[in-house]
ZATIDREN-219557 format. One record per residue (C-alpha): x, y, z. Coordinates in steps of 0.1 Angstrom, whole numbers, plus 5000, padded with zeros to 4 digits. Last residue first. Example, Ala and Ser with C-alpha at 12.3 -4.5 7.8 and 13.67 -1.06 7.14 Angstrom:
# ZATIDREN-219557
+------+------+------+
!    x !    y !    z !
+------+------+------+
! 5137 ! 4989 ! 5071 !
! 5123 ! 4955 ! 5078 !
+------+------+------+
//
This chain:
# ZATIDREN-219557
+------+------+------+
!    x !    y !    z !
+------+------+------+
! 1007 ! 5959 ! 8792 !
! 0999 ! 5998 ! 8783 !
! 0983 ! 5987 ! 8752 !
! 0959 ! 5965 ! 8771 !
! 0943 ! 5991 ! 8792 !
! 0940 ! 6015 ! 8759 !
! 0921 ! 5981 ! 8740 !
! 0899 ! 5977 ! 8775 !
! 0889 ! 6014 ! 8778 !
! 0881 ! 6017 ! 8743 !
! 0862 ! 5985 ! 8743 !
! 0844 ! 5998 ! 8773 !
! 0833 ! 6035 ! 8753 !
! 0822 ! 6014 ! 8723 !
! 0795 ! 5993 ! 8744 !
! 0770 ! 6016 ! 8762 !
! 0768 ! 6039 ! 8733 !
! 0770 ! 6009 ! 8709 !
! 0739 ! 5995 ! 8728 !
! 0723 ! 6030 ! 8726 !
! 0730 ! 6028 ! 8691 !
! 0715 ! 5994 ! 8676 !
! 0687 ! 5999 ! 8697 !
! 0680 ! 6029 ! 8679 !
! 0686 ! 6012 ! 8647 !
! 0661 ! 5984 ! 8657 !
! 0636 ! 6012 ! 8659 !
! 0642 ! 6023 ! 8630 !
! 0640 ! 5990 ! 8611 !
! 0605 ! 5988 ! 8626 !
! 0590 ! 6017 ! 8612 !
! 0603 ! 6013 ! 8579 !
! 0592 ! 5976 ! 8583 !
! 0557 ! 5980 ! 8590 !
! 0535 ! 5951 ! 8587 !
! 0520 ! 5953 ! 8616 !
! 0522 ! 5920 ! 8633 !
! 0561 ! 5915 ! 8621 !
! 0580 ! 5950 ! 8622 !
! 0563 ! 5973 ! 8649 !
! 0550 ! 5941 ! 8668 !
! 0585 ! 5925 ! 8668 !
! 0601 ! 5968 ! 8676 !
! 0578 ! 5970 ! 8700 !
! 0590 ! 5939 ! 8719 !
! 0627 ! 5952 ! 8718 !
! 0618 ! 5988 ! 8733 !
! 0599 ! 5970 ! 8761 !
! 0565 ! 5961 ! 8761 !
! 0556 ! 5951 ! 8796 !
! 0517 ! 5969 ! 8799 !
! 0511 ! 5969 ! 8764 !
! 0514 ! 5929 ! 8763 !
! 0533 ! 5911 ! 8739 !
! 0537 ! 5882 ! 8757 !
! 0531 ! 5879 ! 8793 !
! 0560 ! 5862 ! 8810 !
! 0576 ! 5842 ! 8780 !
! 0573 ! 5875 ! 8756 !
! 0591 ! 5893 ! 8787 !
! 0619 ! 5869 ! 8792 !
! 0619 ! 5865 ! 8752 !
! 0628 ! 5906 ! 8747 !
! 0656 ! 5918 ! 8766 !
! 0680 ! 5936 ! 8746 !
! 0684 ! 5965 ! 8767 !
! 0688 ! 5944 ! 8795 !
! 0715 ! 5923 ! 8781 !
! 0736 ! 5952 ! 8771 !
! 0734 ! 5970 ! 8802 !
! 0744 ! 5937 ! 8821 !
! 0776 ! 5927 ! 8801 !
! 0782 ! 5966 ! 8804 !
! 0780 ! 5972 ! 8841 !
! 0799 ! 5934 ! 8850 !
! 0826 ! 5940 ! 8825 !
! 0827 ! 5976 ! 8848 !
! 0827 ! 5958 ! 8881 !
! 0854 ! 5938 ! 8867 !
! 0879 ! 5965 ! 8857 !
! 0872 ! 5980 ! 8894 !
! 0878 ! 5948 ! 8911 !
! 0913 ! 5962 ! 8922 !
! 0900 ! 5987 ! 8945 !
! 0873 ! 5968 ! 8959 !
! 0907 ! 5942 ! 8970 !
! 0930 ! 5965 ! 8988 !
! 0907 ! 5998 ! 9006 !
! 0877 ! 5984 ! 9015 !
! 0887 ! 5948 ! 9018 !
! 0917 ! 5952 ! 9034 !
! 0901 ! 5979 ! 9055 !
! 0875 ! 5961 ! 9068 !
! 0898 ! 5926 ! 9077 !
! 0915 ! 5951 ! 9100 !
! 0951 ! 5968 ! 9088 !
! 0982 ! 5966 ! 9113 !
! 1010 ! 5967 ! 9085 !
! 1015 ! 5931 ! 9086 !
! 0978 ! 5928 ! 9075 !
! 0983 ! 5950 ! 9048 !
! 1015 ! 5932 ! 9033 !
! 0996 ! 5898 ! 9040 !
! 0962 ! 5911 ! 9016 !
! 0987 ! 5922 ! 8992 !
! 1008 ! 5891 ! 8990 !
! 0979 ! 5868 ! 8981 !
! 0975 ! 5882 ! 8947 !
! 0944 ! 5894 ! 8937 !
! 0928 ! 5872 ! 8904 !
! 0908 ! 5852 ! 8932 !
! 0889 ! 5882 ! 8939 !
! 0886 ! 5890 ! 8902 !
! 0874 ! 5853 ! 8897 !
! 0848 ! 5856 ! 8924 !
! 0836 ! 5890 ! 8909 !
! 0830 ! 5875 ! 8874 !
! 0814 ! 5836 ! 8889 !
! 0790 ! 5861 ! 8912 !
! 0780 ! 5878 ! 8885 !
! 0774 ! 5851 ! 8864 !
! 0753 ! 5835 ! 8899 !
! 0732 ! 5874 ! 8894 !
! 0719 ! 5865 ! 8862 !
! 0687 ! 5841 ! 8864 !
! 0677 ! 5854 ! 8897 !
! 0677 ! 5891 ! 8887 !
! 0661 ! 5881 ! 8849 !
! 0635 ! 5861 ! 8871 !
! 0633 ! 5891 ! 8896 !
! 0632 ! 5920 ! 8867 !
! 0600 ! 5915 ! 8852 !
! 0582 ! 5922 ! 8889 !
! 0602 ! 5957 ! 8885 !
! 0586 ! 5960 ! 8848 !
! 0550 ! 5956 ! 8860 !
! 0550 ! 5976 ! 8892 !
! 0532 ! 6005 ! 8879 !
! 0505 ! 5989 ! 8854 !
! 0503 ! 5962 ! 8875 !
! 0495 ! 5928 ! 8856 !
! 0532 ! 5919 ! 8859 !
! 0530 ! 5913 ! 8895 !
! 0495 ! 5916 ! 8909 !
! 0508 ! 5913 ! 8941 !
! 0498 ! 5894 ! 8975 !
! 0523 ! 5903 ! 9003 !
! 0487 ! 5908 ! 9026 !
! 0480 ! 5873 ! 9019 !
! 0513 ! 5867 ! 9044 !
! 0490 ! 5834 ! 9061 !
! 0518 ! 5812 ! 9048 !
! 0495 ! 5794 ! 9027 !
! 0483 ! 5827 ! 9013 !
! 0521 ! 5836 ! 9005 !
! 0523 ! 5807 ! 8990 !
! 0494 ! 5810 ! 8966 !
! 0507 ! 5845 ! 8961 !
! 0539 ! 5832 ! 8946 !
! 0525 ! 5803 ! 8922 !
! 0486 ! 5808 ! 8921 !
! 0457 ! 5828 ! 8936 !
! 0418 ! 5823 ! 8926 !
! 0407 ! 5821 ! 8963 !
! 0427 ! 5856 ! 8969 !
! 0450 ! 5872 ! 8944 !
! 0455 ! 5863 ! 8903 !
! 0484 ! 5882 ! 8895 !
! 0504 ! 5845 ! 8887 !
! 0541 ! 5858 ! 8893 !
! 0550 ! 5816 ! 8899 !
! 0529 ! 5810 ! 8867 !
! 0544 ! 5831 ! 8843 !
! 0575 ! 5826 ! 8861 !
! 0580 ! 5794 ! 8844 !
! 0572 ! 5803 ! 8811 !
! 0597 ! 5828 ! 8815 !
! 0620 ! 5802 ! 8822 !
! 0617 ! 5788 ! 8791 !
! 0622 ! 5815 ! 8772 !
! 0653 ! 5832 ! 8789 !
! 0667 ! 5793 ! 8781 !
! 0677 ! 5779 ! 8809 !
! 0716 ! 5772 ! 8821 !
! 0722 ! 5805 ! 8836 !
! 0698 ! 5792 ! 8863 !
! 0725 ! 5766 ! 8874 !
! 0750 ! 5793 ! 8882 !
! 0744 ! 5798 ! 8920 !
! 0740 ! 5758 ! 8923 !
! 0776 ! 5751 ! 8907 !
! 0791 ! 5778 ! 8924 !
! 0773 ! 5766 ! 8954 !
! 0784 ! 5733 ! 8952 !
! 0820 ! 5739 ! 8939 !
! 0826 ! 5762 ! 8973 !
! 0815 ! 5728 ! 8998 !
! 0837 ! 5744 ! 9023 !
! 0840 ! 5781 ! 9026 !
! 0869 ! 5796 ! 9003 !
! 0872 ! 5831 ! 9021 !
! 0856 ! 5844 ! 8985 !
! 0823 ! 5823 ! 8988 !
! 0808 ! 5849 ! 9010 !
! 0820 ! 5880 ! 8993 !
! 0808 ! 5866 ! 8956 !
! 0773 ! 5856 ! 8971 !
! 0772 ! 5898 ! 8980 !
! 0785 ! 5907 ! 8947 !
! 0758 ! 5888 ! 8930 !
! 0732 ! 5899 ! 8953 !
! 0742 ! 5937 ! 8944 !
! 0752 ! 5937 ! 8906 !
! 0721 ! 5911 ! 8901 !
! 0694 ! 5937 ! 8921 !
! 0714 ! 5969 ! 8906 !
! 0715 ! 5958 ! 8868 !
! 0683 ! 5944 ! 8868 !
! 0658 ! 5972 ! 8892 !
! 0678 ! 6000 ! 8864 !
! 0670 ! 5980 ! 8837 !
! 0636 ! 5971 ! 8839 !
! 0629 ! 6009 ! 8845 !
! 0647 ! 6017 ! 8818 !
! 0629 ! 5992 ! 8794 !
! 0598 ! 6001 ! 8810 !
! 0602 ! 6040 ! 8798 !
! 0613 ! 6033 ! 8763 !
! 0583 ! 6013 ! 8759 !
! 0561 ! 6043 ! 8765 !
! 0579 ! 6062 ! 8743 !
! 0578 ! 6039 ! 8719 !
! 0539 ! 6038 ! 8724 !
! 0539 ! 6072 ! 8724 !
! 0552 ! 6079 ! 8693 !
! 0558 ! 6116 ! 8689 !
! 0599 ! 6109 ! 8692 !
! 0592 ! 6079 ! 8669 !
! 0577 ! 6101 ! 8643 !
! 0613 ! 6117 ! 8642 !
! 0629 ! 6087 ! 8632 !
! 0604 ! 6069 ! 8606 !
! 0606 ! 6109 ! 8591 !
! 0643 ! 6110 ! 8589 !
! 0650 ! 6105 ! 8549 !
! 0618 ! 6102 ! 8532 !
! 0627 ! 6073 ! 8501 !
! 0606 ! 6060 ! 8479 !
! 0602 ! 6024 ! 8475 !
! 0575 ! 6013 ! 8446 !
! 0554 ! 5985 ! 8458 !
! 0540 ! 5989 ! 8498 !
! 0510 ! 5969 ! 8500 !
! 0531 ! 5951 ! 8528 !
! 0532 ! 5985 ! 8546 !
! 0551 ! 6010 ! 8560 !
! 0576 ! 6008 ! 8536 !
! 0586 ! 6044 ! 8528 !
! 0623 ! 6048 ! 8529 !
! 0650 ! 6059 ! 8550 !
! 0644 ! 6026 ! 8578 !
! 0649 ! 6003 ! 8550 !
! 0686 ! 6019 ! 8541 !
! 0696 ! 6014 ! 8582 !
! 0687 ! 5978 ! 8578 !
! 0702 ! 5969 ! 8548 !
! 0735 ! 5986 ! 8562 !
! 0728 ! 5971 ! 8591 !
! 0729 ! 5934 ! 8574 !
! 0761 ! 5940 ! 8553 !
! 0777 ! 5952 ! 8588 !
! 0765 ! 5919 ! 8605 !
! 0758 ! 5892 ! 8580 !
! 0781 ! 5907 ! 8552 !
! 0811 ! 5922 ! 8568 !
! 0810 ! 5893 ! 8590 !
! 0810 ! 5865 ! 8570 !
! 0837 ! 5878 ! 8546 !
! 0858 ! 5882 ! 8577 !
! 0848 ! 5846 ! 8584 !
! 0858 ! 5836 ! 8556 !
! 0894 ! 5854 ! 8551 !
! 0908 ! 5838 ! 8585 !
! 0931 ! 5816 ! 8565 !
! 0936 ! 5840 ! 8539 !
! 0948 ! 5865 ! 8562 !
! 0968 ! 5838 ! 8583 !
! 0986 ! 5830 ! 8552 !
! 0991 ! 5861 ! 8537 !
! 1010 ! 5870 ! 8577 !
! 1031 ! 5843 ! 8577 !
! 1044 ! 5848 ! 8542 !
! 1053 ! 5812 ! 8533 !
! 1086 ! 5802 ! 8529 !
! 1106 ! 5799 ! 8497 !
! 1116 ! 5762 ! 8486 !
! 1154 ! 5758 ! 8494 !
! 1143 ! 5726 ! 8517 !
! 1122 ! 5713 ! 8496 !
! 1150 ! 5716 ! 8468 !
! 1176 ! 5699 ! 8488 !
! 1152 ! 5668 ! 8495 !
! 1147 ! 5666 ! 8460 !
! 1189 ! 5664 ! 8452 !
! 1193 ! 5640 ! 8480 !
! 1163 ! 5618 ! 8465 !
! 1177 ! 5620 ! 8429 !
! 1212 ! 5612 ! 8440 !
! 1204 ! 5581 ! 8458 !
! 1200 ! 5576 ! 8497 !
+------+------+------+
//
């Protein structure tokens, strides 16, 4: 090797390192620049729209009114109205996937032969589009009853059960709770893959310390394994809560914008793009915005205390 190459060599390797941490900065730099502008640059917009006075497309010179859009939406009662379904919507949700999720999480947790089918099968549905399957169920929860009936109450004809015929989404009571079946059926095989993975996630040598000290198959369960699913019964909670109170193309696929299944989320489209008023609608998405950081903030402050202490 010559003198010029030895001496190069020697220089490359003398050449001052790169500051790690500059490096990664500028190498995740983008995205952060994507963020602060298509998420915190966007609610900013958002929150400024919803102080002023565009109620209208004829709307020209902004002025700004402070609360107003907020506090008319307390005398709303079409808000108020929506407010209702989306909470009944997700109460039926979150318990009906928490529960049969939970339950096809138990039976698959001993390890029954032909497992990867039914994981497989259970989370299938979680594969379609909310959209498209709520085009589906528009026709299985058909409300039409009797000679006229179709999907679900055609069967139940069939199976001489015409007296389970149900309006479905057409009843003003029962609307939201018939809503909640395809979401139900569409969710609860994720809950089952969560809750299977925390039951896997136990080691082996609690379940053999308990049995060695004399406890029943009950009391493993009920007072060993629940226990230790805690942190994914909460993920569950919140992964759920937040989808529900978002839930807007399920119900536009079932029965469109209807006044009988508008949810906050629906409003909010009608609100903003069929009427014409953004100040209106930008409110409303702000109140979304916070009762899904209410739901939200308080679990990544549990996780980032949980993971501090590891």
């Amino acid at each position: 090797m010559s003198k010029t190459a030895v001496a190069k060599k020697e220089k490359l390797t003398k050449r001052r390192p790169i500051n790690s941490a500059l490096g990664g900065f500028w190498f995740v730099f983008p995205s952060i620049l994507a963020i602060v502008f298509f998420v915190y640059g966007m609610i900013a917009w958002t929150f400024n729209m919803s102080l002023t006075n565009k109620n209208s497309v004829s709307v020209r010179e902004l002025k700004y009114v402070g609360l107003k859009n907020y506090s008319d939406l307390i005398k709303d009662e079409n808000f108020t109205h929506a407010l209702t379904n989306l909470l009944k919507f997700t109460i039926v949700f979150i318990l009906g996937a928490l529960i049969s999720g939970f339950i096809m999480s138990l039976l698959l947790e001993k390890g029954i032969k032909g497992e990867g089918f039914f994981r497989s099968f259970y989370l299938y549905p979680m594969a379609i589009s909310f959209i498209a399957m709520g085009t589906v169920f528009n026709w299985l929860l058909n409300s039409a009853t009797g000679k006229d009936a179709g999907g679900v109450n055609l069967l139940l004809q069939k199976a001489g059960l015409g007296f389970l015929q149900n309006t479905w989404y057409a009843s003003p009571t029962g609307s939201m709770y018939a809503m909640a079946i395809p979401a139900i059926w569409q969710v609860a095989g994720y809950v089952l893959a969560l809750f299977l993975a925390g039951f896997r996630g136990i080691p082996d040598e609690m379940r053999e310390a308990a049995r060695v000290d004399g406890a029943s198959e009950w009391k493993i369960y009920r007072y060993v394994l629940f226990p230790q699913l805690t942190p994914t019964l909460l993920t569950v909670l919140i992964i759920l809560g937040h989808m529900s109170m978002k839930v807007f193309d399920l119900i536009v696929g079932i029965n469109g914008k209807g006044y009988v299944t508008q949810t906050v989320a629906v409003y909010m489209w009608q609100v903003t793009f069929d009427n014409y008023d953004f100040a209106k609608g930008t409110a409303i998405a702000l109140v979304l915005l916070i009762m899904v950081a209410f739901l939200v903030l308080p679990y990544l402050r549990y996780v980032n205390k949980h993971e501090a202490y590891r």
